[in-house]
N, C-alpha and C positions, 0 to 999 in steps of 0.2 A: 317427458316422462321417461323415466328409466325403464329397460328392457328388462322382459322377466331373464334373469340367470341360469334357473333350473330348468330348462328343457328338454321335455320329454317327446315332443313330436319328433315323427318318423322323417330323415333326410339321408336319402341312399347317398350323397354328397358330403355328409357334414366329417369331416377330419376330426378324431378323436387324439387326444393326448395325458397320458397319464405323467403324473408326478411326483418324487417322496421327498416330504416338506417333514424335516425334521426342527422343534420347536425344544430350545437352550435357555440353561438360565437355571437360576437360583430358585429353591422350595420356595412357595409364596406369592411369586414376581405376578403370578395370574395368568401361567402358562395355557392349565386348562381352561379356563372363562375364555378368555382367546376363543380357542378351538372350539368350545359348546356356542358361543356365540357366534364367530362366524360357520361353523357347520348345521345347528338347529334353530340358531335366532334365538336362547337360552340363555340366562343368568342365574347360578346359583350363592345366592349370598350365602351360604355354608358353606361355600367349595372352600372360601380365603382359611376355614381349618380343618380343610382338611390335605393330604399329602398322597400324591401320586405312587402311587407302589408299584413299582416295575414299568409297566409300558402298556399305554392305551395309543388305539388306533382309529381313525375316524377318516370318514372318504366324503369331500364336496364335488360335484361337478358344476363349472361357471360357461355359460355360452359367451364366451370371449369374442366372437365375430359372429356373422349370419353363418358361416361354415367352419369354425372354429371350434371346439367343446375339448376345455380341458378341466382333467381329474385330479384334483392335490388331493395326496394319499397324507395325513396331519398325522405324524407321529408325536406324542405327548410322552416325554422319558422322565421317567421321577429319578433324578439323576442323584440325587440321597441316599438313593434307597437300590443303587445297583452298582455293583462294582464295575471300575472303570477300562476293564476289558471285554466287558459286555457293552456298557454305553459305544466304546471304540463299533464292535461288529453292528450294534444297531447305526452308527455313522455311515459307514459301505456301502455303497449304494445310493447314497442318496442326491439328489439334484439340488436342493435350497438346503440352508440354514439358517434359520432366523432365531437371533440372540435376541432374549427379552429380558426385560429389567422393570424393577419397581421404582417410578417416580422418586418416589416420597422415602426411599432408602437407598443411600449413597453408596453402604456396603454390596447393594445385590447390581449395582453398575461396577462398581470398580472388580469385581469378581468376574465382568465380563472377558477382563483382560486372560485370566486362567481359563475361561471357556475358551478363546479364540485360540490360546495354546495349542488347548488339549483337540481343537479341531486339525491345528497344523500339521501336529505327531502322523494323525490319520490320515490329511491329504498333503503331504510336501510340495515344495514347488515346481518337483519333477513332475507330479501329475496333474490333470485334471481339475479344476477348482470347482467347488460345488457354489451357485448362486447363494451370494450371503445378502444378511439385513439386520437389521437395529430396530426393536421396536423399542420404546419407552410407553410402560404401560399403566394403566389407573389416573389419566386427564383428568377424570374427574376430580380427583384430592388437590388439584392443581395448588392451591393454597394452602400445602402441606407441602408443597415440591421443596426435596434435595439434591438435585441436577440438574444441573442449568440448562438450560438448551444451546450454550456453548460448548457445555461437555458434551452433548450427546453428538453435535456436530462434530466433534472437534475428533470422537472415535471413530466415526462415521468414514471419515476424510482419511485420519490413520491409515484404515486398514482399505480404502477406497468401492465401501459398499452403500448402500442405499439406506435408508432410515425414514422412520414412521414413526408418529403418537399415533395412541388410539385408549380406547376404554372400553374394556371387555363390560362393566358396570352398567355405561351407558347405550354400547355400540357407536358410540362414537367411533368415525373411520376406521372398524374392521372390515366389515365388507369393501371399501375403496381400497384401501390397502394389499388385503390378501390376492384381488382383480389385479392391481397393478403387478404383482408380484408372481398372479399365475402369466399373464402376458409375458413380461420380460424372459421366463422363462419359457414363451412359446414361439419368442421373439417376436413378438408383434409390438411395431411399435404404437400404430393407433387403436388403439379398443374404441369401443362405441365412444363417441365425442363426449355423451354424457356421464359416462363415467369417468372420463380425464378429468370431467370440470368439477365431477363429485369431490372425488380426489383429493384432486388441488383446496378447492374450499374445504372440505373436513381439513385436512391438512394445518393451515393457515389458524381454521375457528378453533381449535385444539390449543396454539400458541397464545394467540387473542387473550381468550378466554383466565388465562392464567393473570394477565394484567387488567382485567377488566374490573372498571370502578364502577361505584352506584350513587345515584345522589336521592336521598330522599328514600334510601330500600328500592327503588328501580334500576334494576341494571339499563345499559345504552338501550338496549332491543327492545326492551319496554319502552321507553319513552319514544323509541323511535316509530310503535305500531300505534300509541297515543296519538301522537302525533298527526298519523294518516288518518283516525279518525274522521267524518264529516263534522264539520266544524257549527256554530249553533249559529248562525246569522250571519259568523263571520267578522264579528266585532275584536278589537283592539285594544287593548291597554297598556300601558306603559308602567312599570316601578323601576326602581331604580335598586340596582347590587346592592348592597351593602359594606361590602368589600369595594369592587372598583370605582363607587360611582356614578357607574354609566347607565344607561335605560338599556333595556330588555324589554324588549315586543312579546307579549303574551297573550296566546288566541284562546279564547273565553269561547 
């Protein structure tokens, strides 16, 4: 069982850590959805028209260890809509930066490249680097996908930062993702075991899912919890492919 994140019990012990998680990226990409989902567990299918005006703010706390408890402070900048010497001072300060892009729109990745610029100008290589990320967002559409998952590595590696799918739509790996990413930056490297393994699989099913076939309108997952069904006596039949041939055992 996954451990509750949100805790509110009393620990004279427990070490606090705040964070400012600034969230980049193209009008559209589902910057907000992100942030309402992994902060309220929220999807708004109107948000995709509508347009961030200036700058919203939003605060989750994750219980990263039994004595752990850190606070990402989720800055949302409607980067459209403010000039980019305010974007700049809303940058200062801040500990992460996660670049987000829309799957299924090739111009709001390749425009990632002018985000990373325009983060450069503000932190040089003389200073400080603020934790960065790559999210590629709306898994869901997968079957609309215009970036490969070789592109998305291939930026990832570039600029040598970390990279995440997720689907603000579905919640598909926001919460593993945002956990992993508050850790790194509390430098811990194991969080609860169960949440590495979340992680890693949302991670993985996210990819999957994009090549996934169906035979007969059953996707694999279907036919695989078919399958475990108890079976009716346990009888046996044989037909034969059509295509190869060959017999196929079918439990009846």
């Amino acid at each position: 069982m996954q451990k509750q994140f949100d805790d509110d019990g009393d620990n004279d012990d427990l070490d606090v850590k705040q964070f400012k998680v600034i969230f980049l990226g193209d009008g559209a990409v589902g910057k907000t959805s992100i942030i309402m989902r992994f902060t309220k567990d929220h999807f708004d299918p109107e948000q995709r028209y509508k347009q961030t005006i200036g700058l919203d703010f939003f605060l989750k706390q994750l219980q990263i260890t039994e004595k752990l408890q850190v606070s990402l402070q989720c800055w949302d900048i409607g980067g459209q809509t403010i000039g980019q010497k305010m974007i700049k001072n809303y940058l200062r300060g801040s500990n992460a930066i996660l670049f987000v892009y829309d799957i299924t729109n090739q111009s709001s990745f390749q425009n990632l490249e002018n985000w990373m610029t325009f983060v450069k100008e503000v932190f040089p290589e003389s200073e400080k680097q603020p934790y960065m990320a790559l999210i590629g967002n709306k898994t869901d559409l997968g079957y609309q996908r215009k970036v490969s998952v070789e592109e998305h590595s291939a930026f990832a590696d570039k600029y040598g930062i970390r990279f995440f799918y997720m689907s603000a739509r579905t919640g598909d790996n926001v919460l593993p993702a945002m956990i992993k990413v508050a850790s790194d930056l509390a430098d811990v490297k194991k969080p609860y075991v169960e949440i590495e393994r979340e992680a890693m699989a949302a991670s993985v099913a996210t990819i999957q899912r994009d090549h996934e076939t169906t035979i007969d309108g059953k996707t694999s997952d279907d036919i695989i919890a078919s399958s475990s069904q108890p079976s009716k006596g346990n009888k046996e039949s044989k037909s034969k492919d059509k295509k190869s041939g060959k017999e196929k055992c079918i439990i009846l």
